[in-house]
VODREN-763397 format. One line per 8 residues: their letters; for each residue x negated, y, z of C-alpha. Coordinates in nm, 4 decimals. Layout:
# residues N
A> X Y Z ~ ... $
# end
This chain:
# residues 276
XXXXXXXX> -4.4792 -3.8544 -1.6364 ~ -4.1366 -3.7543 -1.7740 ~ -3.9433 -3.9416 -1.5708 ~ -4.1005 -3.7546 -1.3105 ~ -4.0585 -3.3776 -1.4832 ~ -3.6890 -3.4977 -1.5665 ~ -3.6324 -3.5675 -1.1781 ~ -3.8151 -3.2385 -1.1005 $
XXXXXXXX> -3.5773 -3.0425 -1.2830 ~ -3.2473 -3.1927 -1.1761 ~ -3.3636 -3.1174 -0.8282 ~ -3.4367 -2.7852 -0.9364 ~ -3.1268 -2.7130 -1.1181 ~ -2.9387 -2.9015 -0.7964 ~ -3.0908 -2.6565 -0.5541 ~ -3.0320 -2.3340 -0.8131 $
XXXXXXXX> -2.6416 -2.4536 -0.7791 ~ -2.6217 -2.5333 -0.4185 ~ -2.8257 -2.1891 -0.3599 ~ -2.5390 -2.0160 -0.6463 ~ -2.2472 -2.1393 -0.4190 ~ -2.4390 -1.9826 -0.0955 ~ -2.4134 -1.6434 -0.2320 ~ -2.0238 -1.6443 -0.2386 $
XXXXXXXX> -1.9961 -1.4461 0.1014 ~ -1.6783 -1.4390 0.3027 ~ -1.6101 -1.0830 0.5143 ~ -1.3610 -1.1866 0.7730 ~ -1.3264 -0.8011 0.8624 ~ -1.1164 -0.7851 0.4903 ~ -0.7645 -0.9009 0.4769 ~ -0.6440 -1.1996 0.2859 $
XXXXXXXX> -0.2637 -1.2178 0.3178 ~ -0.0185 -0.9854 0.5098 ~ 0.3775 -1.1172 0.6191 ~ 0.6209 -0.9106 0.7081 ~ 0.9393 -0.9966 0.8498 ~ 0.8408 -1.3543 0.8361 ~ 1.1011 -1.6078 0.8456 ~ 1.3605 -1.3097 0.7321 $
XXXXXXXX> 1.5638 -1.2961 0.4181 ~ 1.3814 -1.0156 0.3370 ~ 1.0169 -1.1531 0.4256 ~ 0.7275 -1.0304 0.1967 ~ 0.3932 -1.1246 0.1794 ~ 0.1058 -0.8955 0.0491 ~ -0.1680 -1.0724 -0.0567 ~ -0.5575 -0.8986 -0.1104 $
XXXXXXXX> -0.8457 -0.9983 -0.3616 ~ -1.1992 -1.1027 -0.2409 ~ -1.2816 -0.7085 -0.2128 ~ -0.9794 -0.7078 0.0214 ~ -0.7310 -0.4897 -0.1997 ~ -0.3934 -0.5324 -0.2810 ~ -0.3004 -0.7440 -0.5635 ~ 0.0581 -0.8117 -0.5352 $
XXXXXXXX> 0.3456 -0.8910 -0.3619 ~ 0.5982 -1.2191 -0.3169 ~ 0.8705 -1.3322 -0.1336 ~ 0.8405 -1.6529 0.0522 ~ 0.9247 -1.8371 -0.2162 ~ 0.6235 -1.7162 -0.3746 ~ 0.7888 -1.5217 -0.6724 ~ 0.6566 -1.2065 -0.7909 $
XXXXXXXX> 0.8017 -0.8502 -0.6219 ~ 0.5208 -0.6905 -0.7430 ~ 0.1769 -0.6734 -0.9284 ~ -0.1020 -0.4502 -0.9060 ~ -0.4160 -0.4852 -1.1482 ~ -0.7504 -0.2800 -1.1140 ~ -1.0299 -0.1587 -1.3322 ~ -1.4061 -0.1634 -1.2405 $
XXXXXXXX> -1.3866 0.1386 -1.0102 ~ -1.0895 -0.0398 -0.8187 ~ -0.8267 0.2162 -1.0016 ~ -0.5266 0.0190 -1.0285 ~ -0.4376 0.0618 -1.4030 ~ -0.1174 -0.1042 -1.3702 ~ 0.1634 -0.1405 -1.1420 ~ 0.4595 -0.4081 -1.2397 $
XXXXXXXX> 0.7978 -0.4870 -1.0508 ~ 0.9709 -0.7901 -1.0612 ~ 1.3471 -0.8912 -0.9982 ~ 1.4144 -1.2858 -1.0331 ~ 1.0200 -1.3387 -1.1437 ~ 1.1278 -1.0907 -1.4297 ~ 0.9678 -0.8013 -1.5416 ~ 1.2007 -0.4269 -1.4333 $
XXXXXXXX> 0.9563 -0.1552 -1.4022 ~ 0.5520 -0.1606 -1.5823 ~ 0.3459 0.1950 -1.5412 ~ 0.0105 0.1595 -1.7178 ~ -0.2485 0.4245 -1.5669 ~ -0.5625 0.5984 -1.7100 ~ -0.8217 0.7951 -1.5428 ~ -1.1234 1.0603 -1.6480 $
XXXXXXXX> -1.4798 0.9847 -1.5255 ~ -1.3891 1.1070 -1.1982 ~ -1.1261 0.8651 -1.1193 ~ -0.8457 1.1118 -1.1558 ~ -0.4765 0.9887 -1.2673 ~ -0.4652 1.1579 -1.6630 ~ -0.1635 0.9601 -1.7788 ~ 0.1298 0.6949 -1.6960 $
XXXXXXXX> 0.2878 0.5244 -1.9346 ~ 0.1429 0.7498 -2.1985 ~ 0.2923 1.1098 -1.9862 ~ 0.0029 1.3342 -1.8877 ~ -0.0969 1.4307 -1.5702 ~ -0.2847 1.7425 -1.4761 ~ -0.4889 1.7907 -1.2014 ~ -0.6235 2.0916 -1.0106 $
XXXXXXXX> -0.9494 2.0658 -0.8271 ~ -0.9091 2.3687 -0.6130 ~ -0.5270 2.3204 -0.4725 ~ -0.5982 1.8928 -0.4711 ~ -0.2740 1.8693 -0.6862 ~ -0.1250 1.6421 -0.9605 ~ 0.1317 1.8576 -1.2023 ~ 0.3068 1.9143 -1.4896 $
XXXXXXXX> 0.5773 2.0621 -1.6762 ~ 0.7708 1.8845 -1.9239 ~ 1.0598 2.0515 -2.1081 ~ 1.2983 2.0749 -1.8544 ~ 1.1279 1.8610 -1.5395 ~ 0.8686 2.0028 -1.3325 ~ 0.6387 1.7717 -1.0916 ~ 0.4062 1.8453 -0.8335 $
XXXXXXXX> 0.2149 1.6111 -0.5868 ~ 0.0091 1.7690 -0.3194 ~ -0.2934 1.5542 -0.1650 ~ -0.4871 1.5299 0.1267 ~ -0.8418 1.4067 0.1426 ~ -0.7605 1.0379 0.0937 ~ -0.5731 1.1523 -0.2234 ~ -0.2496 1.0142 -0.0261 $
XXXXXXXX> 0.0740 1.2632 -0.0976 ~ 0.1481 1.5631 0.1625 ~ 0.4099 1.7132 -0.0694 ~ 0.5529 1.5787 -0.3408 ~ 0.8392 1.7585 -0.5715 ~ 1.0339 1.6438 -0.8951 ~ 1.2746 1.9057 -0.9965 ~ 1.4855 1.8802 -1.3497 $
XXXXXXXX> 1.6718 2.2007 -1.4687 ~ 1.9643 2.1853 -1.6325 ~ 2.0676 2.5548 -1.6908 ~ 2.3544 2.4788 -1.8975 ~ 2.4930 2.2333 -1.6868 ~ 2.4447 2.3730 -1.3623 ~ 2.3629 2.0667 -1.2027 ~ 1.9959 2.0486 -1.1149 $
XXXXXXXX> 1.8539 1.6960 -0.9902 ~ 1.5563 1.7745 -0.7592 ~ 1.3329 1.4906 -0.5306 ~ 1.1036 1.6275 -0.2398 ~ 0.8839 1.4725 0.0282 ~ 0.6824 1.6498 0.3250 ~ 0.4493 1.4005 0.5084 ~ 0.2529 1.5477 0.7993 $
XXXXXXXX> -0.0835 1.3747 0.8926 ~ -0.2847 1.4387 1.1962 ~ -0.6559 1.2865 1.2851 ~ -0.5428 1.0427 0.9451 ~ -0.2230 0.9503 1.1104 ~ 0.0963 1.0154 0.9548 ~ 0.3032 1.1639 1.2468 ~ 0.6205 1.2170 1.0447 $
XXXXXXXX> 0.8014 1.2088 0.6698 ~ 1.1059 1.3615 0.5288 ~ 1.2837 1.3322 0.2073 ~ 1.6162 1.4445 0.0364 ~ 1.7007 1.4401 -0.3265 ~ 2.0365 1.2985 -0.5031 ~ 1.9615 0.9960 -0.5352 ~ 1.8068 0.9517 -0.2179 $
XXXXXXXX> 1.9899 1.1999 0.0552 ~ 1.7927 1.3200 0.3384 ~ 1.5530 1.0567 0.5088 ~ 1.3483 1.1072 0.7940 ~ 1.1414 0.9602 0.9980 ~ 0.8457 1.0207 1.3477 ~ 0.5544 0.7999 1.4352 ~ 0.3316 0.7984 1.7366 $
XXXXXXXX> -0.0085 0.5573 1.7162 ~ -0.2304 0.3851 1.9496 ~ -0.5846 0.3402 1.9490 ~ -0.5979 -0.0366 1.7378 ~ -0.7096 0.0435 1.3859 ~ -0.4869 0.0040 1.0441 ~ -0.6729 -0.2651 0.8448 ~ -0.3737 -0.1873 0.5337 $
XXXXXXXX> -0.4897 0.1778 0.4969 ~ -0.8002 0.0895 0.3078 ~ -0.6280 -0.2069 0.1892 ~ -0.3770 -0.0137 -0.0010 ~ -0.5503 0.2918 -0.0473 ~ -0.6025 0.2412 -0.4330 ~ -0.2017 0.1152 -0.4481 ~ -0.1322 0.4304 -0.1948 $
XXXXXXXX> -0.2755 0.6840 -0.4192 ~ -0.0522 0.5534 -0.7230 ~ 0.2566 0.5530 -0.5091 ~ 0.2023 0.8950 -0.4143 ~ 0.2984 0.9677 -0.7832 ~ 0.5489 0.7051 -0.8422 ~ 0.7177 0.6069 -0.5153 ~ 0.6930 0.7903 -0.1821 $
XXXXXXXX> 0.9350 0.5998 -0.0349 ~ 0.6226 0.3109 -0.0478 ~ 0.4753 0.5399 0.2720 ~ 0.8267 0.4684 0.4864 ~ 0.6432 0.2534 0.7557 ~ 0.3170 0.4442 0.8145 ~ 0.1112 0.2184 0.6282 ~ -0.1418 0.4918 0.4930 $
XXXXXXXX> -0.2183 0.6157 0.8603 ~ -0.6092 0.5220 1.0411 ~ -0.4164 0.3707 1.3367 ~ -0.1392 0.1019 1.4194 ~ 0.2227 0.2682 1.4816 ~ 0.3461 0.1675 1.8067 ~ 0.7004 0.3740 1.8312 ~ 0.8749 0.4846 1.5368 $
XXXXXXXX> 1.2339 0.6812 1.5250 ~ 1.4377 0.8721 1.2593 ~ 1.6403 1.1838 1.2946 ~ 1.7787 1.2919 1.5639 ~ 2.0795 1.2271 1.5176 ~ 2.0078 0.8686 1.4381 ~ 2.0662 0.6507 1.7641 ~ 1.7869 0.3481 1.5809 $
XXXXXXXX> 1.4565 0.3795 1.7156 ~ 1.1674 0.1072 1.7315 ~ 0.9232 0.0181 1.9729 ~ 0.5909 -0.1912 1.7971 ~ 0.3585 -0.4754 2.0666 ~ 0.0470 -0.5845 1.9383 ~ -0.1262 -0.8713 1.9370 ~ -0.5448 -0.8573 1.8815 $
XXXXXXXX> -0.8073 -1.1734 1.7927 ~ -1.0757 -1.1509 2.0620 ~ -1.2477 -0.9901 1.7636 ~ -1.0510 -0.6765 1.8046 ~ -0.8754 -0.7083 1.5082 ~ -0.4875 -0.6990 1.4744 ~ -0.3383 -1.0276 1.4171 ~ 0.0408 -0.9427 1.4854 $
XXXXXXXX> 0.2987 -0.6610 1.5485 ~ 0.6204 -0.7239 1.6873 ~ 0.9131 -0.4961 1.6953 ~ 1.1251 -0.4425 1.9501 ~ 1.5086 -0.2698 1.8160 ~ 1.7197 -0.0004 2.0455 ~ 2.0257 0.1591 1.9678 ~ 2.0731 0.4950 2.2190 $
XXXXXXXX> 1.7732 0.3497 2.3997 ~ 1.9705 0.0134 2.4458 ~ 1.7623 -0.3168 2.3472 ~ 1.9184 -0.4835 2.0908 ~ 1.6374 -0.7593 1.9486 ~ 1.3158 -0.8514 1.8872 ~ 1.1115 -0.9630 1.5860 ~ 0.7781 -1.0369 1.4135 $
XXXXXXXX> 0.7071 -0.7017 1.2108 ~ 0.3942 -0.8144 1.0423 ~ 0.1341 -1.1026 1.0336 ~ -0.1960 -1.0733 0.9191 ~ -0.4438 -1.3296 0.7694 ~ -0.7965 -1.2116 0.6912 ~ -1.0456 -1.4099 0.4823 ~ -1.1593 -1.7304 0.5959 $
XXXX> -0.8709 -1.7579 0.7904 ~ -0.6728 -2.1012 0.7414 ~ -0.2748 -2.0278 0.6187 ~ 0.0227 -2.2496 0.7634 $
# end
């Protein structure tokens, strides 16, 4: 009789395990890996967690560019950049109970409910970030004062969304000099907007220039040029998986509307999918 309860609960615990292991889901809808410029010098690959948000960034050697960790209500609490797999930059975030930003790297952040704005003033720097309903950047000004110097250092970004696409960005600041840059969209959905939109909301703060390719838009960029006085312009194919999502986007380069080359802009890998 106990040889027979012992087998009765090894079969028991076997099918508890076996039934454990069935509950890991896979969502093929989420993203597990994204390339861009593969085969490049300068090819990165952004690579998601099993809730399908960004957790950091390598080259194709696999080395760290940068890391992104997250708290229980998928805040990312800190944001690391690497150079040569070392540590450069490390911003550790808080939040309040409603998930707003309330310090980085110990500064404090205020935040108004009723203009959607991060601020604050600081001695001689003033910041201001304005948001839209995503909590992704619209405006975004860092200006320092130096009144006895005469020499005032001052950062500023307008982005202009429509229907959740970002039609166009500018930029100009000393460090920087004027930037600028127009998008038009097609119809195939952005899978890196909710992806990123955790990471997005940080950068808003930290780095605009993170929003330079349109990644925070509902909608796949299919023609992107800069000023126009800039002769570059870019025209985006894409390539869909009979399950309508995106698997690639080329990029086609002209100078003064002259083709000058083609090449893979971005690959995408979602979970469950097998990686070369």
């Amino acid at each position: 009789m106990k040889n027979i309860f012992f087998l009765l609960t090894i079969a028991i615990t076997l099918f508890s395990c076996s039934n454990d292991d069935s509950k890991t889901i896979i969502n093929p809808n989420l993203l597990l890996r994204v390339d861009f410029y593969p085969g490049t010098t300068f090819e990165e690959r952004w690579n998601f967690n099993s809730d399908g948000l960004l957790i950091n960034i390598t080259n194709s050697d696999n080395e760290l560019i940068e890391l992104f960790l997250y708290d229980t209500n998928n805040n990312v609490i800190q944001n690391t950049k690497y150079s040569s797999g070392l540590p450069t930059e490390n911003y550790l975030i808080t939040y309040n109970s409603s998930n707003k930003i309330t310090s980085i790297n110990g500064k404090n952040y205020n935040y108004s409910v009723s203009e959607n704005r991060y601020y604050y003033t600081l001695g001689n720097e003033s910041f201001s970030c304005e948001l839209n309903t995503d909590g992704i950047a619209t405006h975004y000004l860092d200006f320092f004062d130096f009144p006895d110097e005469g020499d005032d250092i001052q950062t500023e970004f307008d982005f202009q969304y429509e229907n959740g696409n970002m039609l166009s960005y500018s930029g100009f600041g000393s460090s920087l000099g004027e930037i600028e840059a127009h998008f038009n969209y097609g119809n195939v959905i952005n899978p890196l907007k909710m992806a990123t939109l955790p990471v997005l909301k940080i950068k808003s703060i930290l780095d605009p220039h993170f929003f330079n390719d349109g990644i925070s838009s509902n909608n796949i960029k299919e023609y992107k040029r800069y000023s126009l006085i800039d002769p570059e312009t870019h025209s985006f194919g894409i390539l869909i998986y009979p399950s309508n999502k995106i698997e690639l986007l080329s990029q086609e380069n002209y100078s003064n509307g002259v083709y000058e080359s083609t090449l893979t802009n971005s690959y995408y890998y979602y979970q469950g999918d097998v990686i070369p």
